[in-house]
C-alpha positions in Angstrom: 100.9 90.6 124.3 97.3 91.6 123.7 94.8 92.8 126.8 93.2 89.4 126.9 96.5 87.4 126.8 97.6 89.5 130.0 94.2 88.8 131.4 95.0 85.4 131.2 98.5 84.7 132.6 96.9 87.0 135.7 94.3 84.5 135.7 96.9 81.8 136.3 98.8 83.7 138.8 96.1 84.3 141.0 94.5 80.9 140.8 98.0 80.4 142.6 98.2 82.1 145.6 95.9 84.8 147.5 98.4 87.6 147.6 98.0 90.6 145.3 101.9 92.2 145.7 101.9 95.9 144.3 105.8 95.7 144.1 107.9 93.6 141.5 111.3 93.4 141.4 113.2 91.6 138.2 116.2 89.9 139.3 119.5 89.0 137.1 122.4 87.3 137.2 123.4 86.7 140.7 120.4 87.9 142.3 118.4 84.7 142.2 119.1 83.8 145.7 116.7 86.7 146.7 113.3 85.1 145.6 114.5 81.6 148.1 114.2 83.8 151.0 110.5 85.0 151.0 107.9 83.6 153.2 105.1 81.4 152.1 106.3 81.9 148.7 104.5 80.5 145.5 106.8 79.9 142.3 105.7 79.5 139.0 107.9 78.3 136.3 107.5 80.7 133.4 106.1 77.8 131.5 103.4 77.1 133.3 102.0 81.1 132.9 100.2 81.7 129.8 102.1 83.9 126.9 104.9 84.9 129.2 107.9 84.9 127.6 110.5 82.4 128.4 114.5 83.2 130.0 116.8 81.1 127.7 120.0 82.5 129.4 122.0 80.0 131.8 121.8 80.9 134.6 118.2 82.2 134.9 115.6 79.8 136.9 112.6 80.9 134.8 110.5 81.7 137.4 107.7 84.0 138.8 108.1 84.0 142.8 105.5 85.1 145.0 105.5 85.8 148.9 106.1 88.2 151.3 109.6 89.8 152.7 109.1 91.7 156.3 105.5 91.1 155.8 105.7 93.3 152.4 103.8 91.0 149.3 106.2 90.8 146.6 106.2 89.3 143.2 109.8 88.3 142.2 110.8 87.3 138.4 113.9 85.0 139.2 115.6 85.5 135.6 114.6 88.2 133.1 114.2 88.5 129.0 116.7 90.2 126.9 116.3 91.9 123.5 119.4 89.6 122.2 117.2 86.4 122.9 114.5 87.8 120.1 112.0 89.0 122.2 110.5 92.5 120.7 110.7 95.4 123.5 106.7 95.0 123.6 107.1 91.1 125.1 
C-alpha cells in the first residue's frame, strides 16, 4: 500500500465518523463479539474502505468498527488477514 492509497482509505474512515481513536485492537476468531459492545459505534465493511485488504476466513465479519468503550475511542478490525490467504506481510 503506497502513502497516497493509505491517505485514501483514512479519507473514507473519517468521512465516517468524528472520532480519531489512538488505540486499535485486531480481533480473531472468537473475539468478534467485542467490537458489538462499543457505544455509538461506526462499522465499515472492509469493502467499502479503499485498498484494504479483505478477511476471506469463515468466521471473520470483515469489518472496521469504530466507537468508544468506557469513554476510550477505539478502532476495532472485527476479522484479521493472514499470510496463508496471499496477502504479502506489507498488506
Amino acid at each position: 500500500m503506497t502513502l497516497e492509497n493509505a491517505a485514501e482509505a483514512a479519507d473514507l474512515i473519517h468521512s465516517k465518523t468524528e472520532l480519531r481513536p489512538r488505540i486499535a485492537i485486531v480481533l480473531g476468531s472468537g473475539l468478534g463479539a467485542f467490537a458489538d459492545e462499543l457505544e455509538d459505534a461506526v462499522s465499515i465493511p472492509y469493502e467499502e474502505i479503499p485498498h484494504f485488504v479483505r478477511s476471506t476466513v469463515e468466521g471473520h465479519a470483515g469489518r472496521l468498527v469504530i466507537g468508544t468503550c468506557s469513554g476510550v475511542p477505539l478502532v476495532v478490525q472485527q476479522g484479521r488477514f493472514h499470510f496463508y490467504e496471499g496477502y504479502s506481510m506489507e498488506q
